[in-house]
C-alpha positions in Angstrom: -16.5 19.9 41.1 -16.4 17.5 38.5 -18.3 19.6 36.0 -16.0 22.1 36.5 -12.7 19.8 35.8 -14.4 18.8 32.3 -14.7 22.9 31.4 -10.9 23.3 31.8 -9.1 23.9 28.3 -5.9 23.5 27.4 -4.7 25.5 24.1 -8.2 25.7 23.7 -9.7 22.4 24.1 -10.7 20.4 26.9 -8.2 19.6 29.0 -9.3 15.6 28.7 -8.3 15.6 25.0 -4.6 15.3 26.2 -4.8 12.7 28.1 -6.7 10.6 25.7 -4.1 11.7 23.3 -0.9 10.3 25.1 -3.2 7.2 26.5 -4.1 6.6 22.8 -0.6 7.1 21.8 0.9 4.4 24.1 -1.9 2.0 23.4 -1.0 2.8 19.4 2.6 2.6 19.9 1.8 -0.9 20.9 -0.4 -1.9 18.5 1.9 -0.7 15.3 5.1 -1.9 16.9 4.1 -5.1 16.9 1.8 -5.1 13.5 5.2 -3.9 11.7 6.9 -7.0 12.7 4.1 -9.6 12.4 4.3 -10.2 8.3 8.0 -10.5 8.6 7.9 -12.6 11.6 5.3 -15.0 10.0 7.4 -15.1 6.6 10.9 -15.1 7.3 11.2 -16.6 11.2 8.0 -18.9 11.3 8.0 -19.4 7.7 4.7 -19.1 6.7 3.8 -19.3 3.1 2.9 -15.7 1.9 -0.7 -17.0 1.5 -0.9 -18.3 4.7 0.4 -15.1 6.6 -2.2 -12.5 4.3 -4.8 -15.1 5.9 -3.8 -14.8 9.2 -2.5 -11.4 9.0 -5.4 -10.4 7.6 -8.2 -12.3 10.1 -6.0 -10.3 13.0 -6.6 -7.3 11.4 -10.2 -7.5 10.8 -11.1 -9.2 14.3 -9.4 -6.2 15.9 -12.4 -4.1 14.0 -15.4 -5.8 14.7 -14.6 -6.6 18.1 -15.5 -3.1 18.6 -19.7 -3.2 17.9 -18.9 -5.8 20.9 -17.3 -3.3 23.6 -19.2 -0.7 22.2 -22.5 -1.4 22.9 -21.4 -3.1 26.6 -19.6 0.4 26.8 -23.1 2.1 26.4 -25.3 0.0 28.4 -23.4 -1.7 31.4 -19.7 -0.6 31.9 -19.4 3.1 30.7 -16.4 4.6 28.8 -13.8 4.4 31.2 -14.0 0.6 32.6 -14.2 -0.4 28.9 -10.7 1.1 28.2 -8.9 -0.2 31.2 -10.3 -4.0 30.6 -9.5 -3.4 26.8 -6.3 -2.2 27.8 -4.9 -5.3 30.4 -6.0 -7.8 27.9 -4.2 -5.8 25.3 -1.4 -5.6 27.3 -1.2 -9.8 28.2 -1.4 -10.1 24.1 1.7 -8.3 24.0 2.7 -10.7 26.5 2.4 -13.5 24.9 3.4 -13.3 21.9 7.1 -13.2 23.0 6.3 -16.6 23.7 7.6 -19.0 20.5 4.7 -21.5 20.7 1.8 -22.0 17.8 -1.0 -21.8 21.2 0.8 -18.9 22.3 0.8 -17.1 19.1 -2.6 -17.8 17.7 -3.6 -17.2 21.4 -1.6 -13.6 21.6 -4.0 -12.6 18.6 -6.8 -13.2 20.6 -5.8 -11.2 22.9 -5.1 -8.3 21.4 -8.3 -8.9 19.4 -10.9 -8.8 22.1 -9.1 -5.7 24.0 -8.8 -3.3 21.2 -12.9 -4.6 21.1 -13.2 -2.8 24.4 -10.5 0.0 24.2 -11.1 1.6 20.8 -14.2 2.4 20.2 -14.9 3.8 23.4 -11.6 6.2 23.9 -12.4 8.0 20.7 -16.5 8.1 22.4 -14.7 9.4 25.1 -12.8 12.2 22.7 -16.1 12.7 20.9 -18.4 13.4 24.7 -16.1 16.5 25.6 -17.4 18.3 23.1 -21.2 19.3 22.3 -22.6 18.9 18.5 -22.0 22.0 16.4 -18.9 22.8 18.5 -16.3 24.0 15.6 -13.1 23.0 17.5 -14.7 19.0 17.0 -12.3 18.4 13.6 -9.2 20.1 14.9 -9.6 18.2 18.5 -9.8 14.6 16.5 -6.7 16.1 14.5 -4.9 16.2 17.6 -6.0 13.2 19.0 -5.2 11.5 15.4 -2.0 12.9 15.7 -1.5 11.3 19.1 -2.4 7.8 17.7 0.5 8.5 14.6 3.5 9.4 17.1 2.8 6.2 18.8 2.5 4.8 15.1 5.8 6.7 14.4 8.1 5.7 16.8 6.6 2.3 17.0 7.9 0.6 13.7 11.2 2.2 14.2 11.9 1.0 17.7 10.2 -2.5 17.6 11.6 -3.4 14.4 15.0 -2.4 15.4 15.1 -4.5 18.7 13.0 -7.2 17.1 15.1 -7.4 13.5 18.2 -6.4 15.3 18.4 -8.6 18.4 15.2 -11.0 18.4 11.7 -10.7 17.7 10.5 -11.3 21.2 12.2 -7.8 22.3 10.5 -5.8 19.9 6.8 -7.6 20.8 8.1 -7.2 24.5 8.8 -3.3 23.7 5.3 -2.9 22.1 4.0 -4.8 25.7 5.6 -2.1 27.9 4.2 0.4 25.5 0.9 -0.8 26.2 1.3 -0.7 30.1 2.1 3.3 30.0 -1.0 3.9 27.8 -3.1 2.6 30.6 -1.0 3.9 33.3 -1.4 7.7 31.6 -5.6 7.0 31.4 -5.6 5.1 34.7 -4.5 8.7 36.5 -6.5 11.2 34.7 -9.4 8.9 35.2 -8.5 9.1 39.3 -8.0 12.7 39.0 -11.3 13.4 38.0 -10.2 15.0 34.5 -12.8 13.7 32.6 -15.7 14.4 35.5 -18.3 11.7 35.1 -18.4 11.6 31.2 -17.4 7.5 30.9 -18.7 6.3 33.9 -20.6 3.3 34.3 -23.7 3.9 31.7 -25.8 2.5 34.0 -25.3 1.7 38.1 -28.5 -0.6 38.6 -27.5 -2.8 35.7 -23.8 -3.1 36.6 -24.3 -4.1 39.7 -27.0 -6.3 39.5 -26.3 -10.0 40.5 -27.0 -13.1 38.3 -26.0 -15.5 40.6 -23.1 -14.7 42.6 -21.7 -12.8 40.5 -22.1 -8.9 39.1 -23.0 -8.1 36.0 -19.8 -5.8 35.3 -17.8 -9.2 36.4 -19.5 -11.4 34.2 -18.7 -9.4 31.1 -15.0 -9.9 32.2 -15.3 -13.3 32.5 -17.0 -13.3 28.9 -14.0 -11.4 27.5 -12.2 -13.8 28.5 -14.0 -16.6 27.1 -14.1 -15.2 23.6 -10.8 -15.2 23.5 -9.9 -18.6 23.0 -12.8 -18.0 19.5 -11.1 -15.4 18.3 -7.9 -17.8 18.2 -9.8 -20.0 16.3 -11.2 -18.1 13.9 -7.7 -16.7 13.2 -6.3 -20.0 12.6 -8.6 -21.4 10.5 -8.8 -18.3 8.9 -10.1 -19.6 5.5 -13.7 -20.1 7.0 -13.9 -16.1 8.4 -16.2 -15.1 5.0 -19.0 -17.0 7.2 -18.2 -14.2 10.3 -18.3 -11.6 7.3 -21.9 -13.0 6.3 -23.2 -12.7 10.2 -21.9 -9.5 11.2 -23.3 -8.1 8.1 -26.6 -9.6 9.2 -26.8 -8.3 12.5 -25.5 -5.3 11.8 -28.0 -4.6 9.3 -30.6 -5.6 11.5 -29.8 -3.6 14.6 -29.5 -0.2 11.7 -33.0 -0.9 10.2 -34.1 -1.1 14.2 -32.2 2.4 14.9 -33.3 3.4 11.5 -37.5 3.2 12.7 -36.5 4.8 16.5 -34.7 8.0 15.0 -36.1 11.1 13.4 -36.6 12.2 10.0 -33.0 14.3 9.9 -31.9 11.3 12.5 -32.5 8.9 9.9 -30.7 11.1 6.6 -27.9 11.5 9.3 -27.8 7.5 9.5 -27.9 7.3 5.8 -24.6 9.3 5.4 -22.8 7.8 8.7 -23.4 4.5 6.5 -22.1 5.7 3.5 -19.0 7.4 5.0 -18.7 3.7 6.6 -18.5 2.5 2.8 -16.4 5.0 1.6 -14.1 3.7 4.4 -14.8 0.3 3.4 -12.9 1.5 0.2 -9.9 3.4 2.1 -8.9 0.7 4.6 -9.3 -2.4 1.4 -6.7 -0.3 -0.2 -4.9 1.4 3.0 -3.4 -1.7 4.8 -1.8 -3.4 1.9 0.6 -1.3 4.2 1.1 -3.5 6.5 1.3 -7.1 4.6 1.5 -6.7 0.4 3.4 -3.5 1.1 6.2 -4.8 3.8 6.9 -7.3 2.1 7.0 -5.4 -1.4 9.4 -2.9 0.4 11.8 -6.2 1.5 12.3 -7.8 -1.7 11.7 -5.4 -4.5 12.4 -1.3 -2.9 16.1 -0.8 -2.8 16.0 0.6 0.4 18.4 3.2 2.6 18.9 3.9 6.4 15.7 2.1 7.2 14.5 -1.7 7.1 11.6 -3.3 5.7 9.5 -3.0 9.3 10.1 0.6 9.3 9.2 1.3 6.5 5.7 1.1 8.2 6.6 4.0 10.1 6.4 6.9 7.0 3.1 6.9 6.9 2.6 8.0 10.5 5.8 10.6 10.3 4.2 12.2 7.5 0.9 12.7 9.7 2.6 13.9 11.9 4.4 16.4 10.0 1.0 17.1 8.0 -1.6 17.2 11.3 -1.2 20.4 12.6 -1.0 22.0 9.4 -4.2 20.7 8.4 -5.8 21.5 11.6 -5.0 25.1 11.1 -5.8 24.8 7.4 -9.9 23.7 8.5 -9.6 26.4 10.9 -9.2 29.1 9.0 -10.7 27.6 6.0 -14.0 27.7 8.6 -13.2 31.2 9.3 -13.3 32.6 6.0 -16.6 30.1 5.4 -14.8 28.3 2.7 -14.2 24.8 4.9 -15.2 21.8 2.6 -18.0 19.8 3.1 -17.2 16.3 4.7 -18.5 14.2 1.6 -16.1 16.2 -0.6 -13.3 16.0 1.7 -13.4 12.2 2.0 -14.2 11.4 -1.8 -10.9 13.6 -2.5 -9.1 11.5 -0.1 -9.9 8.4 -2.1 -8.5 10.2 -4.9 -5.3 10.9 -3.2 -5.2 7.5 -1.9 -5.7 5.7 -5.0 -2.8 8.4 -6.7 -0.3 6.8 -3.7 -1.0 3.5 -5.2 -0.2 4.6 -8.8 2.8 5.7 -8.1 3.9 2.3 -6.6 2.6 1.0 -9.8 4.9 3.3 -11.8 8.2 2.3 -9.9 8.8 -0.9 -11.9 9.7 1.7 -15.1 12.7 2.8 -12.9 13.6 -1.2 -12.1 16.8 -2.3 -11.9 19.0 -5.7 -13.2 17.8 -7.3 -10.1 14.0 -6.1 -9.8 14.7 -3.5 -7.3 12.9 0.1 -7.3 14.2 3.2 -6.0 13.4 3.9 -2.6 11.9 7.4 -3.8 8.9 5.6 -4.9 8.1 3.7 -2.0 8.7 7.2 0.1 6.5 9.5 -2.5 3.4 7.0 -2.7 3.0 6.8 1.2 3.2 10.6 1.2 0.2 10.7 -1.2 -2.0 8.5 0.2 -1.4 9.5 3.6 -2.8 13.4 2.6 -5.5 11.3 1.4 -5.9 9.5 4.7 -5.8 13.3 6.1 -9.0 14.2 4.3 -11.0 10.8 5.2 -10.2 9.1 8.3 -10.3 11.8 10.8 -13.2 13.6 9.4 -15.2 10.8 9.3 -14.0 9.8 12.7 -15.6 12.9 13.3 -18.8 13.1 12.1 -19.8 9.4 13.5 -19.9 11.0 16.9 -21.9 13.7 15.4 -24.1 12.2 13.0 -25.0 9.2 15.3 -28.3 9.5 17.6 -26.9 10.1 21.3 -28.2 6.6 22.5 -25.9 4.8 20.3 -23.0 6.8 19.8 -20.8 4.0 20.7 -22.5 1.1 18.8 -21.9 3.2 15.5 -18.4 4.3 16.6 -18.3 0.7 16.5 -20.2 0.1 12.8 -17.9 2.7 11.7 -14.4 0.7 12.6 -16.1 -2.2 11.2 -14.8 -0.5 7.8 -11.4 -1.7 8.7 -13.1 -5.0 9.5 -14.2 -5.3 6.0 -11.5 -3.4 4.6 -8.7 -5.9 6.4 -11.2 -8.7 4.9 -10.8 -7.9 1.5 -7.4 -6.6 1.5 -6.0 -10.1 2.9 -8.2 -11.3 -0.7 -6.1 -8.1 -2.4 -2.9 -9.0 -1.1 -3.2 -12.5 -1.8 -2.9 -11.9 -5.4 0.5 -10.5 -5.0 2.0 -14.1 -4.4 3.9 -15.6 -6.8 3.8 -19.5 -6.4 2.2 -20.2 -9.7 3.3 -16.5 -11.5 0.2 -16.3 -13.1 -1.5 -13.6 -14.1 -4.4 -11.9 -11.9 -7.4 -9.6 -12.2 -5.9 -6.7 -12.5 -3.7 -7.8 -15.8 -6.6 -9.3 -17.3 -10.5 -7.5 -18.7 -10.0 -3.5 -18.4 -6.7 -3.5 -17.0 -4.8 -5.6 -19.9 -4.0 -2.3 -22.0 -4.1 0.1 -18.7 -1.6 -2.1 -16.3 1.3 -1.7 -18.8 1.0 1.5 -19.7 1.5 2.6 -15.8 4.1 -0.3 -15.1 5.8 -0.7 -17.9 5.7 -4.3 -17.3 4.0 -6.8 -19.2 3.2 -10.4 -18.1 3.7 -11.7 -21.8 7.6 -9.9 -21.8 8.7 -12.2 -18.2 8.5 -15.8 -20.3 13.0 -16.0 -19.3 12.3 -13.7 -16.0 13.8 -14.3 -12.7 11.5 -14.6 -9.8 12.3 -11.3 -8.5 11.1 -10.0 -11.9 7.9 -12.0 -12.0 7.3 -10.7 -7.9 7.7 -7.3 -9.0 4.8 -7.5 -11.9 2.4 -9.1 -9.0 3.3 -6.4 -6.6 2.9 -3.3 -9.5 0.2 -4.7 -11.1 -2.5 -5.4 -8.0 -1.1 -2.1 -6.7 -2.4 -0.2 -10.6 -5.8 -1.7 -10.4 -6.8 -1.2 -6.6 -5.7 2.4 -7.2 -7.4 2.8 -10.1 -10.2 1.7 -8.8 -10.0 4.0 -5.8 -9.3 7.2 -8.1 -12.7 6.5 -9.9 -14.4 6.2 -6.8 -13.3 9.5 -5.1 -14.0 11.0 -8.3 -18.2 9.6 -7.7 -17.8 10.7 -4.1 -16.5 14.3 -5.4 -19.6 14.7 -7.9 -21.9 13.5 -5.4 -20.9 15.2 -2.5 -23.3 18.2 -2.9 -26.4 15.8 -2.1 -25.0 13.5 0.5 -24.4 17.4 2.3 -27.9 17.8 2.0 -28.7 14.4 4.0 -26.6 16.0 7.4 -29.2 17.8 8.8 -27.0 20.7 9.0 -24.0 19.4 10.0 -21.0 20.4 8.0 
């Protein structure tokens, strides 16, 4: 009976994918209602230095990625899919929690939280999307799509709700808000799971192992209990922040280590199938270093420097998802009948050309500052176009290479490298906090990306010129930080889609036939 439950469709795809696509669209409403609040929060009600809140903004937001390898590789040996995403989920759901709590414990522990449960709920819902269908299967892009689309309604609504009830009438409502979201994510997963929707794809990986005792106590228990005792770590690591390039140093060791040991176990098309899974990991490397500026340079560019209309600084965060959600199911159809017709891009060439479009977005925040008014401020159209841009880009990277990890990765360790591949936005959170930290303004000196190479380029774009501000105001002097870091990172990501582009033909060749 189960087996048959996991053949029903629904508009053509197993009927599972919609579940998983309003479970991970609670579970994303709260995660982006309360990450388009934090920055501000830190900055304008805690009063964090903007150094200080890129640093912890940034630790968060990398944490939440590596966590991942964790819960995905307990996922695949001991609990299965489906335990993993209801434990990630309840210590999601305390983070929430506890964060409307105004104490620096509470805080630093709320992070934690949040932390160690995406570890277990994220890598192991999109395994979950990736095991209802076989390799080969052409609906595989257009069934991420929708389940990508799921993730951007919650990332939609989100920023617009939370920031209104937490901007509007306290913080603490719009944290509580993304809470509640949280609790109807696992209350939508909880009852397909019952229902037998998902027949016994995500069960317990292994029933021998689970249950066996190491003292009085089961093994599935004791890797609760250990959840909950790296969560107090993770709150460490996060407030002393400026030590996490150590963490950076030993995840890259062991994850190096445990690829060279999958590396000798797989085939010869295995191991050129590995090859490009870690090169689409570095390509999003590239995309999330430049992508969430979003949520810390990019809010707070879009509070003191965009004039903006109908919509505050927090929800401002919430374009990029409305655009994907306007774009999705065109797109989906677009690689539909673009496979029809046997003219569907290869996967290399879709996500170099995402970079491309990605690092375009970022120009034209760069460009704003020759529209600048008396009081540094920017028209709003500049703030709306670039996210449109970039978020095409995203279109062409992030769910296609969402993708192909569950199709490129050897079946025994599907979830570990759905977890190496979300440790891109690990390393891409990493650097971005280093990124956005040049934006600050304490000292107005100049950065990288005004001096070398992009002394003649920056002013050219911006129209600003650090030599020109000597009488500035401050506002003046933010602006040029903001437009020139935003120039050189997407500069830097044009020229690196443009590589990807050129070299896509041979990376195709390493996919063993996968397209």
């Amino acid at each position: 009976m189960n087996n048959l439950r996991t053949q029903e469709t629904l508009f053509g795809h197993p009927k599972g994918l919609f579940y998983l696509f309003f479970a991970e669209l609670w579970e994303r409403f709260s995660f982006y209602g309360m990450r388009a609040l934090l920055m501000l929060y830190m900055t304008d009600h805690l009063l964090y230095s903007d150094k200080l809140s890129f640093g912890i903004f940034a630790a968060y937001g990398s944490l939440v990625y590596v966590t991942p390898l964790i819960g995905g590789m307990l996922a695949d040996k001991i609990l299965g899919y489906k335990k993993s995403i209801i434990l990630g989920g309840v210590l999601m759901a305390i983070g929430h929690f506890v964060l409307t709590i105004e104490h620096p414990i509470a805080f630093y522990s709320a992070l934690a939280f949040l932390i160690v449960g995406n570890g277990f709920f994220k890598p192991n819902i999109s395994s979950l999307v990736g095991s209802l269908y076989t390799k080969g299967d052409n609906r595989r892009d257009s069934g991420f799509m929708i389940f990508y689309m799921g993730i951007n309604i919650g990332g939609w609504i989100a920023p617009l709700l939370c920031g209104w009830l937490g901007i509007t009438y306290g913080w603490h409502f719009g944290f509580g808000l993304a809470g509640i979201g949280m609790l109807l994510g696992l209350f939508v997963f909880n009852r397909a799971a019952k229902k037998g929707t998902f027949g016994e794809k995500g069960d317990v990986a292994n029933p021998e192992i689970y249950e066996k005792k190491i003292g009085p106590l089961k093994m599935g228990t004791l890797v609760t209990l250990g959840a909950l005792l790296l969560v107090p770590i993770m709150a460490l690591i996060v407030k002393f922040n400026e030590f996490e390039h150590y963490l950076i140093w030993l995840v890259s060791f062991i994850i190096l280590f445990v690829l060279i040991v999958i590396y000798k176990k797989a085939t010869t098309v295995e191991r050129g199938q590995l090859l490009v899974l870690v090169y689409f990991t570095l390509l999003a490397c590239v995309f999330f270093m430049v992508f969430e500026q979003a949520g810390s340079s990019l809010t707070l560019f879009a509070e003191r420097n965009v004039n903006l209309r109908w919509i505050n600084a927090s929800q401002s965060n919430s374009l990029n998802s409305a655009y994907i959600i306007l774009l999705a199911i065109p797109f989906t159809w677009l690689w539909t009948y673009l496979s029809k017709i046997k003219a569907n891009p290869n996967s290399p060439f879709k996500m170099g050309l995402g970079l491309v479009l990605v690092g375009v977005g970022f120009l034209i925040f760069g460009f704003s500052s020759n529209s600048m008014d008396h009081e540094a401020q920017v028209p709003m159209i500049f703030l709306v176009s670039g996210i449109f841009v970039f978020t095409i880009g995203e279109l062409f990277l992030s769910p296609v290479g969402l993708s192909k990890v569950t199709e490129l990765s050897p079946k025994k360790f599907v979830s570990f490298l759905m977890g190496v591949w979300f440790l891109a936005s690990f390393y891409g959170h990493f650097f971005a906090g280093k990124i956005a930290q040049l934006t600050t303004t304490s000292e107005a000196t100049e950065s990288i990306f005004t001096q070398g190479i992009f002394k003649d380029i920056t002013p050219r774009i911006t129209g600003m010129h650090y030599s020109s501000l000597a009488n500035s105001s401050e506002e003046h002097f933010q602006l040029y930080s903001y437009v020139s870091v935003f120039t050189g990172i997407g500069l830097i990501t044009l020229c690196i889609g443009i590589i990807g582009i050129i070299i896509s033909p041979l990376v195709k060749k390493k996919m063993g036939g996968i397209h």
